[in-house]
C-alpha positions, -999 to +999 in steps of 0.1 A: +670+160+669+656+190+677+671+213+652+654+241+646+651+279+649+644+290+689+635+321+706+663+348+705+660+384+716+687+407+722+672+422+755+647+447+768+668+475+744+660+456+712+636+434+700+660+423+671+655+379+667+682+362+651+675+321+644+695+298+662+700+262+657+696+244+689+705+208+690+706+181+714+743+176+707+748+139+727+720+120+710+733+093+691+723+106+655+745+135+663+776+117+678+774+093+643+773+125+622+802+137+642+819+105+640+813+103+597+824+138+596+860+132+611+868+095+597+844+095+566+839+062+554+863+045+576+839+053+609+830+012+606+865+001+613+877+029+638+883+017+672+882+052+686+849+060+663+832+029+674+842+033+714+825+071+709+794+057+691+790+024+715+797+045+752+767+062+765+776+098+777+781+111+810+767+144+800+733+154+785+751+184+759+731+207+744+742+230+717+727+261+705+751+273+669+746+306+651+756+332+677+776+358+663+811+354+679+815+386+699+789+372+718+808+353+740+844+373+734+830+405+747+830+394+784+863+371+778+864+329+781+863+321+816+840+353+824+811+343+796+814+305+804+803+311+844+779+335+831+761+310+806+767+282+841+747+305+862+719+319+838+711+284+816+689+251+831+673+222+814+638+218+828+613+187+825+580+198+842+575+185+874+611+180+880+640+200+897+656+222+868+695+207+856+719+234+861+750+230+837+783+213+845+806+223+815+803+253+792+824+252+763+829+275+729+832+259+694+842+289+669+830+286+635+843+313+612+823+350+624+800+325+649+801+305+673+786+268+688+776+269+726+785+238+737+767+231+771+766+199+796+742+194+821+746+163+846+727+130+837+713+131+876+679+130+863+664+106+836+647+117+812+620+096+795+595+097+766+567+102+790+583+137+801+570+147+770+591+174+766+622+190+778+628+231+779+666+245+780+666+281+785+698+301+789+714+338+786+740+342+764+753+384+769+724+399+766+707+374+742+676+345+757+676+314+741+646+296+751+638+258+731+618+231+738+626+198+727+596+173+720+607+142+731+582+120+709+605+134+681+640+123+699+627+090+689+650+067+667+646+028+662+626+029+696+648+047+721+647+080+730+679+092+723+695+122+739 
């Protein structure tokens, strides 16, 4: 589900790449991966797991994992969340670019996940072909394209 190393450069005073995972963090696969993880193997019998897995989102979330931490801490919470708002879209060509709605942090040890939610205003579909997020994380460009024709699981596009 689009997992898989993206374009990362640390600005015009280094040309240092680091891989990234970015992942299309609402897609169904990912919400049932998220849903084994916390209730193992009693996700078939959990209201609450089966109520996540069964509502459609209200957000497209996109995550990009394997920042280093300070990343994000330098410029403080609040600071680096408006900052990541302001510098990230979700464009499908032809289309007005998403702008995000929610920024959030996920810590992981000496990283961290950047969790981030754009508005379902637009639909998305298979004939869109593709679908590029591109964001500024400090002084770091993430750049990804997501091939929809991959997105594809038991015949629904799923993001």
């Amino acid at each position: 589900m689009g997992s898989a190393p993206s374009d990362f450069d640390q600005g015009p005073q280094s040309q240092v790449g680091v891989a990234v995972i970015v992942r299309w963090q609402s897609a169904l696969p990912l919400r049932q991966a998220q849903m084994l993880g916390k209730y193992g193997d009693r996700v078939a019998i959990s209201p609450e797991a089966q109520k996540f897995l069964t509502d459609e989102p209200s957000i497209y979330v996109v995550a990009i994992s394997g920042l280093a931490g300070a990343i994000v801490s330098a410029g403080g919470g609040d600071q680096a969340r408006q900052s990541i708002a302001e510098k990230s879209t979700l464009t499908v060509r032809g289309k007005q670019p998403l702008h995000p709605i929610a920024v959030d942090f996920l810590p992981i040890g000496s990283t961290v996940d950047v969790l981030i939610g754009f508005p379902r205003a637009m639909r998305i579909t298979l004939e869109d072909q593709e679908v590029e997020l591109a964001s500024e994380i400090g002084r770091a460009t993430v750049r990804y394209k997501f091939k929809l024709k991959d997105m594809v699981v038991r015949g629904k596009l799923e993001l």
